[in-house]
Structure formats: structure tokens, C-alpha cells
PDBQT receptor file of N, H, CA, C and O in Angstrom, charges set to zero:
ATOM      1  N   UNK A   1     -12.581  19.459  42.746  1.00  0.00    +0.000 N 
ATOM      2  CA  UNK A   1     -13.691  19.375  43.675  1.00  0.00    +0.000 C 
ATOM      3  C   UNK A   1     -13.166  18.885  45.018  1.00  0.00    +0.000 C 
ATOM      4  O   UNK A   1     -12.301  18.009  44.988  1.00  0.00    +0.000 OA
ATOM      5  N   UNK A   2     -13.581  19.339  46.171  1.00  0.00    +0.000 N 
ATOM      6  H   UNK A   2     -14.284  20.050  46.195  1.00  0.00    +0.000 HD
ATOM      7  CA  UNK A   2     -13.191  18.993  47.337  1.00  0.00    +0.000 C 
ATOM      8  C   UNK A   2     -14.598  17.582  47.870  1.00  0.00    +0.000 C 
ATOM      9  O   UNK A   2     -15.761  17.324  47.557  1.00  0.00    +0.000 OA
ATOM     10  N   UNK A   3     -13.503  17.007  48.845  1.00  0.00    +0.000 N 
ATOM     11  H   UNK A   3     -12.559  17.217  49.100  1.00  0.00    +0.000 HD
ATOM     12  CA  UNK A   3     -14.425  16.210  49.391  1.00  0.00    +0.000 C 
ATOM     13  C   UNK A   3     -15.718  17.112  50.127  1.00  0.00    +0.000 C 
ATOM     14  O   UNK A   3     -15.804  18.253  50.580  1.00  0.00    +0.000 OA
ATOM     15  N   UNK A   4     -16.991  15.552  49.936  1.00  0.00    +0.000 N 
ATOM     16  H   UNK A   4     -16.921  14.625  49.567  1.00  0.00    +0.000 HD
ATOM     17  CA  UNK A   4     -17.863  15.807  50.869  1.00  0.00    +0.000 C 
ATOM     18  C   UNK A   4     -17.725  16.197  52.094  1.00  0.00    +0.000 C 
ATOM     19  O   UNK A   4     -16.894  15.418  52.562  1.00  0.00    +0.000 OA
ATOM     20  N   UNK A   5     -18.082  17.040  53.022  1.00  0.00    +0.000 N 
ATOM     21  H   UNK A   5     -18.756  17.673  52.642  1.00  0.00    +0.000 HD
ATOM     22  CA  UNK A   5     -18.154  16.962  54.058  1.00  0.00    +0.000 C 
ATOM     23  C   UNK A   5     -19.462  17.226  55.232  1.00  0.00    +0.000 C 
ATOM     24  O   UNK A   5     -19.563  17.323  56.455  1.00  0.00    +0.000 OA
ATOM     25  N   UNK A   6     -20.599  17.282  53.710  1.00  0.00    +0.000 N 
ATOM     26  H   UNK A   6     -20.517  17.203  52.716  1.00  0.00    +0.000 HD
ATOM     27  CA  UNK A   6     -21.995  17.261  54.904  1.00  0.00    +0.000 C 
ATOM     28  C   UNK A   6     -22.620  16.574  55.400  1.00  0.00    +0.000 C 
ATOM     29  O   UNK A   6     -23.461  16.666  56.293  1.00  0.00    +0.000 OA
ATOM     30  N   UNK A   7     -21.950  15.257  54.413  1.00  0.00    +0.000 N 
ATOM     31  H   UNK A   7     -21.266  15.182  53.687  1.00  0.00    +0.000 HD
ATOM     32  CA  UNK A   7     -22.278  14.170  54.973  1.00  0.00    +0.000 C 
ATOM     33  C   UNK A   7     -21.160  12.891  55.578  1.00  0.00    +0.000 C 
ATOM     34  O   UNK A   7     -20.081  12.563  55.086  1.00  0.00    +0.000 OA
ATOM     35  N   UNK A   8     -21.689  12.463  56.519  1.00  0.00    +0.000 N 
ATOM     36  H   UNK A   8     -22.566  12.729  56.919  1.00  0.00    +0.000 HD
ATOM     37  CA  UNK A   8     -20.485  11.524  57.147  1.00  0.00    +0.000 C 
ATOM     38  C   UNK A   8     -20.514  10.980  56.606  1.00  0.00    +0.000 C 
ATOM     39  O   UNK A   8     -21.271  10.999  55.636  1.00  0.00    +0.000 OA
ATOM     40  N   UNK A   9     -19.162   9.553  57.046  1.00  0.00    +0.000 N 
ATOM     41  H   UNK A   9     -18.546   9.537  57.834  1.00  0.00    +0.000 HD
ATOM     42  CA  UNK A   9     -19.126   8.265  56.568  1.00  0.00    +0.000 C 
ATOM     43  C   UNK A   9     -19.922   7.458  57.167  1.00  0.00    +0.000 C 
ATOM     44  O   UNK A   9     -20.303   6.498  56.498  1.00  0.00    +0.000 OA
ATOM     45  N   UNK A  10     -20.407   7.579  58.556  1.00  0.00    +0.000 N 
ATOM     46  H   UNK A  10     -20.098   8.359  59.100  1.00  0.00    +0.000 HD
ATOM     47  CA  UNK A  10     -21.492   6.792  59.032  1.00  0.00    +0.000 C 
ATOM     48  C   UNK A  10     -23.213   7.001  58.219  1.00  0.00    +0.000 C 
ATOM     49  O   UNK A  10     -24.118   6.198  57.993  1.00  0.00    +0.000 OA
ATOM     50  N   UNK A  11     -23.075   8.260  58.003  1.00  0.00    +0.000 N 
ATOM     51  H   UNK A  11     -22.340   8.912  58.187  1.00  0.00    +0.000 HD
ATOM     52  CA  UNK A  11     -24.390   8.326  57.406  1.00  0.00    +0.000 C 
ATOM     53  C   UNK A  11     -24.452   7.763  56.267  1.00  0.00    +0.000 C 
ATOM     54  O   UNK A  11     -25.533   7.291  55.915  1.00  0.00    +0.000 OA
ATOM     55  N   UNK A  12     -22.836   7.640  55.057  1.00  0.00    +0.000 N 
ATOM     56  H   UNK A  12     -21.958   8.024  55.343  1.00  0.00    +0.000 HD
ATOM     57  CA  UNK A  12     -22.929   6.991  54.241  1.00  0.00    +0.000 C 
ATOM     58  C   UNK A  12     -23.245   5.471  54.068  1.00  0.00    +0.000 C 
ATOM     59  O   UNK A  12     -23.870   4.857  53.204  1.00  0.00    +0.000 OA
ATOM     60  N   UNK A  13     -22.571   5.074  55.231  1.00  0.00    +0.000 N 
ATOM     61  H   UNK A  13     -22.063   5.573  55.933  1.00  0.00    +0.000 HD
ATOM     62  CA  UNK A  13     -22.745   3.815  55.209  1.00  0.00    +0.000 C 
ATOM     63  C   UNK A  13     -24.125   3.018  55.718  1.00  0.00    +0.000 C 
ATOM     64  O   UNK A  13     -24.631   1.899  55.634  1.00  0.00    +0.000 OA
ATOM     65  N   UNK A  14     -24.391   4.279  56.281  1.00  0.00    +0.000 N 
ATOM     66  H   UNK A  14     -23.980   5.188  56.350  1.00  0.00    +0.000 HD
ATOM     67  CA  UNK A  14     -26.139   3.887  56.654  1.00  0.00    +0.000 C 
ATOM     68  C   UNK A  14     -26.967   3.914  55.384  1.00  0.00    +0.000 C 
ATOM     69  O   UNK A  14     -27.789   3.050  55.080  1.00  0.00    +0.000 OA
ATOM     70  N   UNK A  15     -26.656   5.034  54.646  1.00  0.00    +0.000 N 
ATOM     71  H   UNK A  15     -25.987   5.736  54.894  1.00  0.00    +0.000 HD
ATOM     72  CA  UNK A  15     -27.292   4.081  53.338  1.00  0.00    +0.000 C 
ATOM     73  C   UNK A  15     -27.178   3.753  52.362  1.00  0.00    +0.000 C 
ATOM     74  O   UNK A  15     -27.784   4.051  51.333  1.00  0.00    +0.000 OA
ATOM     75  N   UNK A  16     -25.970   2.751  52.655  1.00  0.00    +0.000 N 
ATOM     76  H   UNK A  16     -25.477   2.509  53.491  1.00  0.00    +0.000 HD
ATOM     77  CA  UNK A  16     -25.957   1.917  51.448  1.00  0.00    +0.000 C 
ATOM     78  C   UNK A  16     -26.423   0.813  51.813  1.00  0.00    +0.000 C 
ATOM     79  O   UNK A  16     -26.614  -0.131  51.047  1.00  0.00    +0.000 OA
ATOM     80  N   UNK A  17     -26.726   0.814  53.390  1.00  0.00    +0.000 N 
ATOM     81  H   UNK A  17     -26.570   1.581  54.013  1.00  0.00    +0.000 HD
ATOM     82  CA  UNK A  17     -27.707  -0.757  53.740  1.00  0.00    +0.000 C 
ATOM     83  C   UNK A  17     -28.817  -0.777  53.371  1.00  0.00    +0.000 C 
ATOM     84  O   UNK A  17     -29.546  -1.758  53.519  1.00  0.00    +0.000 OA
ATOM     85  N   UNK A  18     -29.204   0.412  52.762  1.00  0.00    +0.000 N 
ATOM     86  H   UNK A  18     -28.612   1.209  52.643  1.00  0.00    +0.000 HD
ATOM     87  CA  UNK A  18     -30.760   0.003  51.960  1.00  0.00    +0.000 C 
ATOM     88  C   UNK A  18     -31.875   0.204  52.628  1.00  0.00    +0.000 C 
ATOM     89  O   UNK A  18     -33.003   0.010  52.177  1.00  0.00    +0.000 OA
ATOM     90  N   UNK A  19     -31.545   0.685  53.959  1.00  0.00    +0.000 N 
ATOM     91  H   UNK A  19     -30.628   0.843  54.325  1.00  0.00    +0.000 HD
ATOM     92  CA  UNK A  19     -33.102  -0.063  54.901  1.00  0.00    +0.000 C 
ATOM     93  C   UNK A  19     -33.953   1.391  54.504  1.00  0.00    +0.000 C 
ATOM     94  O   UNK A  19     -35.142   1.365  54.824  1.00  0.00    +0.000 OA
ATOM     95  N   UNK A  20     -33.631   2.215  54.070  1.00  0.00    +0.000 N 
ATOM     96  H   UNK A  20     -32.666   2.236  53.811  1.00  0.00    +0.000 HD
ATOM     97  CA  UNK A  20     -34.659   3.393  53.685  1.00  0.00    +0.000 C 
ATOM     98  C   UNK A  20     -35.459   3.106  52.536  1.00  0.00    +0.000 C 
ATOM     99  O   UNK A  20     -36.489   3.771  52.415  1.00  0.00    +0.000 OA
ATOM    100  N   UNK A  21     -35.082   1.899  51.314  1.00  0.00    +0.000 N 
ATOM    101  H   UNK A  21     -34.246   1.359  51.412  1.00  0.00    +0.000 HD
ATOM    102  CA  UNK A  21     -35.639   1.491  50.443  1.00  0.00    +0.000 C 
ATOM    103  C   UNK A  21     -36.716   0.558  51.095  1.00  0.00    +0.000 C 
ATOM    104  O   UNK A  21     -37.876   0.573  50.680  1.00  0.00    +0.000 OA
ATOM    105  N   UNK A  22     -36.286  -0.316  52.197  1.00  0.00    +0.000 N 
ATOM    106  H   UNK A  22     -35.344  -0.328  52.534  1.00  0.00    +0.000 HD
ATOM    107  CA  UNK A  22     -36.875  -1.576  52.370  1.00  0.00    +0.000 C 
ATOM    108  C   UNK A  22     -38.107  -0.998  53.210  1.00  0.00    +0.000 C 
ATOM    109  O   UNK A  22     -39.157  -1.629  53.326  1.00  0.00    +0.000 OA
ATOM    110  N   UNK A  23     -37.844   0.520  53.905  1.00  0.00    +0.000 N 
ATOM    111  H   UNK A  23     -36.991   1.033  53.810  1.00  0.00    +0.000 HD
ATOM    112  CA  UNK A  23     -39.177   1.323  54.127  1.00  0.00    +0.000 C 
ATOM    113  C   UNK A  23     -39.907   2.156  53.434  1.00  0.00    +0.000 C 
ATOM    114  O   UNK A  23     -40.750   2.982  53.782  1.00  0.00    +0.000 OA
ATOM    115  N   UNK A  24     -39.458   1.827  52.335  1.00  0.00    +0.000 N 
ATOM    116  H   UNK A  24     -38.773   1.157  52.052  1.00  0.00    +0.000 HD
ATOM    117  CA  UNK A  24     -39.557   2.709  50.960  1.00  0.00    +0.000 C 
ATOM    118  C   UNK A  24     -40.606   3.945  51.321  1.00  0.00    +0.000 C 
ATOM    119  O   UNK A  24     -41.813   4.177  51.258  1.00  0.00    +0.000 OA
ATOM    120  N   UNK A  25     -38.955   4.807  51.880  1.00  0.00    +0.000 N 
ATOM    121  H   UNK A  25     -37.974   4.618  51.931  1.00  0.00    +0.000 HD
ATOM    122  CA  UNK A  25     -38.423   5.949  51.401  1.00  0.00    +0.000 C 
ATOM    123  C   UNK A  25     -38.266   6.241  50.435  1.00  0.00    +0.000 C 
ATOM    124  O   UNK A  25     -38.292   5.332  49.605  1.00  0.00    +0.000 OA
ATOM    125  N   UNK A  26     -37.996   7.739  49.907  1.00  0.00    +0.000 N 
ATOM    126  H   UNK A  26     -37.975   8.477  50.581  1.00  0.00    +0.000 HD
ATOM    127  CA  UNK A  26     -37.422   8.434  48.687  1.00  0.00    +0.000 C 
ATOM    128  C   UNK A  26     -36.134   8.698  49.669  1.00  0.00    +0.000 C 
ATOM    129  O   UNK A  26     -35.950   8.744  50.886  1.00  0.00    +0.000 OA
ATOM    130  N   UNK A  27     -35.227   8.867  48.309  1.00  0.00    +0.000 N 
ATOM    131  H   UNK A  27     -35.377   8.830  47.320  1.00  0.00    +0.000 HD
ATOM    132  CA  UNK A  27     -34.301  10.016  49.153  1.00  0.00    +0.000 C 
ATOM    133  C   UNK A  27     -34.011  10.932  48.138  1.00  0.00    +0.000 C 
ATOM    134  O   UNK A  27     -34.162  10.506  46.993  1.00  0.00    +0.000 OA
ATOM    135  N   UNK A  28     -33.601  12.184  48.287  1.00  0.00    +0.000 N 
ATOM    136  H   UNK A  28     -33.479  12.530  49.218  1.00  0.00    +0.000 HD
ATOM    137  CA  UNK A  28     -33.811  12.966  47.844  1.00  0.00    +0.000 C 
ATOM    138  C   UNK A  28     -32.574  14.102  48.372  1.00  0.00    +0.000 C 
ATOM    139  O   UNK A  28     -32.601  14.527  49.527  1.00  0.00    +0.000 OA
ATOM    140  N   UNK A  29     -31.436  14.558  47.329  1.00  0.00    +0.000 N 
ATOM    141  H   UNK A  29     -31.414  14.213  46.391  1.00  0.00    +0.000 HD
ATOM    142  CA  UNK A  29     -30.193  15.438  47.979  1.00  0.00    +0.000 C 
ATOM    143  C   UNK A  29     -30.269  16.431  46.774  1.00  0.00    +0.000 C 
ATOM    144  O   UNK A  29     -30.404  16.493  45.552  1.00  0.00    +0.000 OA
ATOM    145  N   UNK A  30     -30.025  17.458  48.357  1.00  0.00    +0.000 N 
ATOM    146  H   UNK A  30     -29.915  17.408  49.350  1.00  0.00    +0.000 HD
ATOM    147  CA  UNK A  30     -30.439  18.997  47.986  1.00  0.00    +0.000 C 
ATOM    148  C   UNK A  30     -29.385  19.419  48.024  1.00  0.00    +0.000 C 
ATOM    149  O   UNK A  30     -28.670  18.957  48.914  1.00  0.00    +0.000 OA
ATOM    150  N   UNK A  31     -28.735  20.563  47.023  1.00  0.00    +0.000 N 
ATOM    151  H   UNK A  31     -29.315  20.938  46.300  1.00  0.00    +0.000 HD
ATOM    152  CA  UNK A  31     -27.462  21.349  47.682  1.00  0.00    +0.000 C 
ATOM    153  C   UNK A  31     -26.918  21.983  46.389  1.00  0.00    +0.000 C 
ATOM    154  O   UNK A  31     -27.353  21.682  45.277  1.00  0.00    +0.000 OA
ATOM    155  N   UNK A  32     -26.033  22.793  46.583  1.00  0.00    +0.000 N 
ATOM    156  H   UNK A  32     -25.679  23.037  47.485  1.00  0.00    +0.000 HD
ATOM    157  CA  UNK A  32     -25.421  24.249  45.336  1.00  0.00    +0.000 C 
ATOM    158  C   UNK A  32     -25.023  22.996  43.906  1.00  0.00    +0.000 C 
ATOM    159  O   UNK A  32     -25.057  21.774  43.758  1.00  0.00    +0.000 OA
ATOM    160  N   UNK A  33     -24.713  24.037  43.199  1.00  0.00    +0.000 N 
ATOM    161  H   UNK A  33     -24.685  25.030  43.319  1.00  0.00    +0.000 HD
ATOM    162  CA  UNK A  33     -23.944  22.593  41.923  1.00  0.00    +0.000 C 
ATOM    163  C   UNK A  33     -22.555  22.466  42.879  1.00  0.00    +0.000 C 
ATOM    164  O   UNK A  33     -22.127  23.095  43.847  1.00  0.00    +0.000 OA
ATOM    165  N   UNK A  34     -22.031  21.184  41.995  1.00  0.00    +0.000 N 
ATOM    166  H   UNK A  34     -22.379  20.673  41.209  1.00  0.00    +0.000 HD
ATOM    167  CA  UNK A  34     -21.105  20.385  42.268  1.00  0.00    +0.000 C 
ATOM    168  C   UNK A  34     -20.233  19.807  43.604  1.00  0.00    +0.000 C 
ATOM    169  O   UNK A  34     -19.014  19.822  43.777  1.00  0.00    +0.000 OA
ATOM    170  N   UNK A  35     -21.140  19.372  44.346  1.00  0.00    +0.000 N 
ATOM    171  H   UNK A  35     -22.130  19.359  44.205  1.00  0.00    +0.000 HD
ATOM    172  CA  UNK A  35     -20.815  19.281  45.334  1.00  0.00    +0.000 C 
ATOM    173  C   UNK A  35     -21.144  17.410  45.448  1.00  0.00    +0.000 C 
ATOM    174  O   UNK A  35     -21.261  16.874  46.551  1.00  0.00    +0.000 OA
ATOM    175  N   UNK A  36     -21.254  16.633  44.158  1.00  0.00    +0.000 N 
ATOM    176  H   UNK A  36     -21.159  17.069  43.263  1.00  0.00    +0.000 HD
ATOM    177  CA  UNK A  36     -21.161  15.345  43.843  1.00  0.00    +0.000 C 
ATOM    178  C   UNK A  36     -22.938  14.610  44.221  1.00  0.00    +0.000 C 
ATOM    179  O   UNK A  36     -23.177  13.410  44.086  1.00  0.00    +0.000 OA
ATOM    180  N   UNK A  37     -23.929  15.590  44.666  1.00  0.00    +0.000 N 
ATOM    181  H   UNK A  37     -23.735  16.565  44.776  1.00  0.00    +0.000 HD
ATOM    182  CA  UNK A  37     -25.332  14.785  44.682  1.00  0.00    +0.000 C 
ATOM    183  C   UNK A  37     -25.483  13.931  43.544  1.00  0.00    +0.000 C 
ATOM    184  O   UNK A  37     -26.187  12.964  43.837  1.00  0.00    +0.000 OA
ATOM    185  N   UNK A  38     -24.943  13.915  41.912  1.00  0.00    +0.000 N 
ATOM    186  H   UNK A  38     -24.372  14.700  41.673  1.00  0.00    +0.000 HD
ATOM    187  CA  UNK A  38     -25.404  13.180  41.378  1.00  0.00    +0.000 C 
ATOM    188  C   UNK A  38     -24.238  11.867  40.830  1.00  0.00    +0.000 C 
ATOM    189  O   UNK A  38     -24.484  10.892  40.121  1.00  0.00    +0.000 OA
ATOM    190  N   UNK A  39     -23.158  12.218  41.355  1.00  0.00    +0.000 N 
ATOM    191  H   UNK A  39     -22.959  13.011  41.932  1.00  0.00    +0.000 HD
ATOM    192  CA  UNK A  39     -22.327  11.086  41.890  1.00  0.00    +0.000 C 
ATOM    193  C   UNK A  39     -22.725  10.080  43.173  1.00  0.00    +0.000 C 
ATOM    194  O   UNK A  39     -22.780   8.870  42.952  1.00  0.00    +0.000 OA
ATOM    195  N   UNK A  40     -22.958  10.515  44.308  1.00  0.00    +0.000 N 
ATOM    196  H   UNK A  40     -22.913  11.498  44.488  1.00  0.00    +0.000 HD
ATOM    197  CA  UNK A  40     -24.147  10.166  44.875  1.00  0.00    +0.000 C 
ATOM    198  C   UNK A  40     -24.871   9.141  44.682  1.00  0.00    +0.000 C 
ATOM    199  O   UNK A  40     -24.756   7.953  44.982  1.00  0.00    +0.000 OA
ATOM    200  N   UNK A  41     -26.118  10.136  43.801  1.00  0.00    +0.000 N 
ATOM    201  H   UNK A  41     -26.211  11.101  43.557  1.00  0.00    +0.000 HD
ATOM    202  CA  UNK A  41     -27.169   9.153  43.763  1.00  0.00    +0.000 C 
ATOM    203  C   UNK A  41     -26.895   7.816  42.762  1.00  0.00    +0.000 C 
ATOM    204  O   UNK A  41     -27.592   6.808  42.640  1.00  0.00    +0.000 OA
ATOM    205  N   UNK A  42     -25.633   8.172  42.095  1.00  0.00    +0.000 N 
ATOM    206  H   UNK A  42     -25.067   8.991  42.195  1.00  0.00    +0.000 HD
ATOM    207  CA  UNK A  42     -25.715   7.200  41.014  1.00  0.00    +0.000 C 
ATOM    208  C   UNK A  42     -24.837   5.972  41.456  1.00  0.00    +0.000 C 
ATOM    209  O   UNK A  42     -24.916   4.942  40.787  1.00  0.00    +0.000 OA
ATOM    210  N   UNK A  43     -23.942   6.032  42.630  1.00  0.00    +0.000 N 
ATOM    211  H   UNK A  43     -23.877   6.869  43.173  1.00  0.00    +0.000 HD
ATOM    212  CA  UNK A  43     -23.075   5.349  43.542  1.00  0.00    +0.000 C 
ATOM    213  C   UNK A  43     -24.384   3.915  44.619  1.00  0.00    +0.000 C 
ATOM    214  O   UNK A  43     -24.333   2.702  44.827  1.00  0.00    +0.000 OA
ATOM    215  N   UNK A  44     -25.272   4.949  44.954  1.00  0.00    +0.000 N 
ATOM    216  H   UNK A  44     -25.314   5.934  44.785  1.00  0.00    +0.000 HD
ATOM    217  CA  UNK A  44     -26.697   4.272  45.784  1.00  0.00    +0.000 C 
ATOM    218  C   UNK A  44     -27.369   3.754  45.149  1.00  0.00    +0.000 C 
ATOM    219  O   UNK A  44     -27.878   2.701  45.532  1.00  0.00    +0.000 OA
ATOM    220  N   UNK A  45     -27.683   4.369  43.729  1.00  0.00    +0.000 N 
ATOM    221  H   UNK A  45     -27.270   5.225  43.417  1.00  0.00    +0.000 HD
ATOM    222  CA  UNK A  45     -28.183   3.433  42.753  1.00  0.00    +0.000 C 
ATOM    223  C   UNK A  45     -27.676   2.142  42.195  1.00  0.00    +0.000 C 
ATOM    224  O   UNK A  45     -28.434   1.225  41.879  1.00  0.00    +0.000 OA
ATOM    225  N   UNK A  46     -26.271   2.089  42.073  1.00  0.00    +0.000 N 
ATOM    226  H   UNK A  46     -25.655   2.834  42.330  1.00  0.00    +0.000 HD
ATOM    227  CA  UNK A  46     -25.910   1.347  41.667  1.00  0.00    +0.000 C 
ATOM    228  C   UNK A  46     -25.608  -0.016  42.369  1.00  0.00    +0.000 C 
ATOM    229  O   UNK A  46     -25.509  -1.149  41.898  1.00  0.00    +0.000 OA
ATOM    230  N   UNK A  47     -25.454   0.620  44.091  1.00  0.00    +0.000 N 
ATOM    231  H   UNK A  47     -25.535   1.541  44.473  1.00  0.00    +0.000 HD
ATOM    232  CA  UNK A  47     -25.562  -0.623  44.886  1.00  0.00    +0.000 C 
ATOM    233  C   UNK A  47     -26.879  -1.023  45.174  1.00  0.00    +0.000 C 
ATOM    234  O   UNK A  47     -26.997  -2.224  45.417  1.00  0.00    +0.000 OA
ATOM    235  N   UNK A  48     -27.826  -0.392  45.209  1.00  0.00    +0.000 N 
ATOM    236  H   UNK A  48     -27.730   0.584  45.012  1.00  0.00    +0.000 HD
ATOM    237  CA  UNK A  48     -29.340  -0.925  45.448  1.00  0.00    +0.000 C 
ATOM    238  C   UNK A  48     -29.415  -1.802  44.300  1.00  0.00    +0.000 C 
ATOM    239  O   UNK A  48     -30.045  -2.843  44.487  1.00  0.00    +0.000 OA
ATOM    240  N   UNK A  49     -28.759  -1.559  42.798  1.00  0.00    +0.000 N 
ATOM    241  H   UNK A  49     -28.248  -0.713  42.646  1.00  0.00    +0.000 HD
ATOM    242  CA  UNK A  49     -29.653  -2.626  42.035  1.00  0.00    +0.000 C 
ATOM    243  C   UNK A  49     -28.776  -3.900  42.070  1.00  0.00    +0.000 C 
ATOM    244  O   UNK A  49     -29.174  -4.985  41.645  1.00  0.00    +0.000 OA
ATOM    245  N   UNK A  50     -27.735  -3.721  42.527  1.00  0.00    +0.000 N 
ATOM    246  H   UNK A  50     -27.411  -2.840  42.872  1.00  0.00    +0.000 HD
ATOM    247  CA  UNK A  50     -26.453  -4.855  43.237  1.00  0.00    +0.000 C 
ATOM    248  C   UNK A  50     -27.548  -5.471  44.309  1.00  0.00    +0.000 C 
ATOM    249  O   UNK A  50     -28.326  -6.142  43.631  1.00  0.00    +0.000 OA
ATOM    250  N   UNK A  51     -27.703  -5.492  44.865  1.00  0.00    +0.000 N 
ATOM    251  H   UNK A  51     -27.071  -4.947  45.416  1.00  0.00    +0.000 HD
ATOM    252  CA  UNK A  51     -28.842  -5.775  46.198  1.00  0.00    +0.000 C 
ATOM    253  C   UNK A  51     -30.189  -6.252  45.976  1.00  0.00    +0.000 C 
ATOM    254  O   UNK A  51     -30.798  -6.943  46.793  1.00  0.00    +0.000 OA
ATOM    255  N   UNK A  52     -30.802  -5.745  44.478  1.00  0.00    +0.000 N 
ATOM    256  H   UNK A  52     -30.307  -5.184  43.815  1.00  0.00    +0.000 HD
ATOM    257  CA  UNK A  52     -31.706  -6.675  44.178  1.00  0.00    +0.000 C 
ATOM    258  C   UNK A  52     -33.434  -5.739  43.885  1.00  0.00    +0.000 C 
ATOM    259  O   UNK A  52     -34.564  -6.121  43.580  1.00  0.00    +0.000 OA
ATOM    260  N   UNK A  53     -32.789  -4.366  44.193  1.00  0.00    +0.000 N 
ATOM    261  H   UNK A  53     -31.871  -4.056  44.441  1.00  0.00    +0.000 HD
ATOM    262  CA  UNK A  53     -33.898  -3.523  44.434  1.00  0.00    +0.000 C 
ATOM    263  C   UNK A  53     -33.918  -2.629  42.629  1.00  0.00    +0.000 C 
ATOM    264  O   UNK A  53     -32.969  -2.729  41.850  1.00  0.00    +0.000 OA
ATOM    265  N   UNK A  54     -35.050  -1.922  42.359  1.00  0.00    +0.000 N 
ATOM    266  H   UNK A  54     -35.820  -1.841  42.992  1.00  0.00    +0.000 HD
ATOM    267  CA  UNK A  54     -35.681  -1.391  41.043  1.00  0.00    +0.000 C 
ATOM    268  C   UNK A  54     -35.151  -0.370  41.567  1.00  0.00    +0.000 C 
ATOM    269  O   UNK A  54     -35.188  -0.017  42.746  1.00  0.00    +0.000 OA
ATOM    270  N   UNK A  55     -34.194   0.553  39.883  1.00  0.00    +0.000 N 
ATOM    271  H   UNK A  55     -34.164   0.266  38.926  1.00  0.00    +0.000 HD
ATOM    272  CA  UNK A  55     -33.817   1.839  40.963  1.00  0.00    +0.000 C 
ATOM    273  C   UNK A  55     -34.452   2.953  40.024  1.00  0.00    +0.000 C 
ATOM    274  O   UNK A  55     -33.903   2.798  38.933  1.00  0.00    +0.000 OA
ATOM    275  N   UNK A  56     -35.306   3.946  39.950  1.00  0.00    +0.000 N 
ATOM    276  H   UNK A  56     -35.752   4.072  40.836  1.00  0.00    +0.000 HD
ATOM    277  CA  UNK A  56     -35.407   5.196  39.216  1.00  0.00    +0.000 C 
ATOM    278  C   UNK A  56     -34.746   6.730  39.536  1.00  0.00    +0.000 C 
ATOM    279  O   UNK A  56     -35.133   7.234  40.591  1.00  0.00    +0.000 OA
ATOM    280  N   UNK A  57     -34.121   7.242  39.008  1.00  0.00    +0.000 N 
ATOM    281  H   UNK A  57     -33.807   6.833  38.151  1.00  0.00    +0.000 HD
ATOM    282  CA  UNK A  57     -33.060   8.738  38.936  1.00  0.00    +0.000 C 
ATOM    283  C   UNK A  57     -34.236   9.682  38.591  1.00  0.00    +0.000 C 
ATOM    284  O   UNK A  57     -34.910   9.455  37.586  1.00  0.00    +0.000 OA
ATOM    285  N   UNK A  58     -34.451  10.537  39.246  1.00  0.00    +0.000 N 
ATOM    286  H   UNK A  58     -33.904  10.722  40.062  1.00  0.00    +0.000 HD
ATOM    287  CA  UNK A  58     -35.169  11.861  38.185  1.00  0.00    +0.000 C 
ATOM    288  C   UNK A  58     -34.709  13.317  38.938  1.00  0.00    +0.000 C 
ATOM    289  O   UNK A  58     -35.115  13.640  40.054  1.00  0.00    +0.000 OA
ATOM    290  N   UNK A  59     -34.220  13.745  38.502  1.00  0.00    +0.000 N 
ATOM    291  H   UNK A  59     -33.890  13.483  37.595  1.00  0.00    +0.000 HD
ATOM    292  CA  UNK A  59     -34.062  14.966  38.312  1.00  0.00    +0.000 C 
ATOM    293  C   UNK A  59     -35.087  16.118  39.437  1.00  0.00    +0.000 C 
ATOM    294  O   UNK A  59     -36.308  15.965  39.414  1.00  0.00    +0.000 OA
ATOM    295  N   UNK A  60     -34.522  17.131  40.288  1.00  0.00    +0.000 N 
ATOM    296  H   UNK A  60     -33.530  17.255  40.307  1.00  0.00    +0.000 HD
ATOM    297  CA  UNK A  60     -35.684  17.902  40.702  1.00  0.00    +0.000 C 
ATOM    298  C   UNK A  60     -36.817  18.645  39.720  1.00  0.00    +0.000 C 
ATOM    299  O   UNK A  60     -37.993  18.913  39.965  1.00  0.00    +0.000 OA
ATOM    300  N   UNK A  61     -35.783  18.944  38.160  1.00  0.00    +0.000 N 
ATOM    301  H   UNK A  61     -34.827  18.726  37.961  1.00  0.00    +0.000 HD
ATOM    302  CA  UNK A  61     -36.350  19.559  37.276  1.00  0.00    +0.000 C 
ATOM    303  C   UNK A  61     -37.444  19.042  36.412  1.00  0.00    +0.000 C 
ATOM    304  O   UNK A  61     -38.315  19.583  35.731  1.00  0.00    +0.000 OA
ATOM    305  N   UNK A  62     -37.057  17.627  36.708  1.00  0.00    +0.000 N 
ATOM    306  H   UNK A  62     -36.350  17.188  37.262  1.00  0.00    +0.000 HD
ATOM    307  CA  UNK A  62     -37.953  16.471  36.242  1.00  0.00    +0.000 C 
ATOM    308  C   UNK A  62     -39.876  16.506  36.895  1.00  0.00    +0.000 C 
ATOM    309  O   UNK A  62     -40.657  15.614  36.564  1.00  0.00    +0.000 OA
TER     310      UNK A  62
């Protein structure tokens, strides 16, 4: 698998500060298979509940 590249590192790092939770936002990543969205979400998840926040995963199919 090749790196990301649709998303920056600034955008990454924008959210892992959380503040889209603390405006509770969804977020929500769209894109072909394997291109790591559910590496991703499970990377953001895992620091949000590091941080203190409730995290739920579901699926688009969900």
C-alpha cells in the first residue's frame, strides 16, 4: 500500500486535537478500498478515547 496522500500532515494533525469532537462533529472518510480510511479511523479513535472522549465506529454499510 502506498502512503496517504489526500490528506496532509497538517490536516492530520488538526485532527487529532479533537476540536471537531468538542463541536461534535461526525467525521466521516470516503474513498476506493484500501487506501487506509479504516486505519484511520481506528488511529482517531484510539486517541480520542486517550483524551477522554466516547468513541463509536460504524461502518457506511452499517
Amino acid at each position: 500500500m502506498s502512503d496517504q496522500t489526500s490528506i496532509s500532515r497538517c490536516q492530520l494533525d488538526q485532527l487529532k486535537e479533537m476540536n471537531w469532537l468538542e463541536q461534535l462533529f461526525n467525521l466521516i472518510l470516503l474513498g476506493p478500498p484500501s487506501i487506509g480510511k479504516t486505519h484511520m479511523a481506528i488511529g482517531l479513535g484510539i486517541e480520542a478515547i486517550q483524551k477522554g472522549f466516547q468513541v463509536t465506529f460504524v461502518t457506511m454499510g452499517d
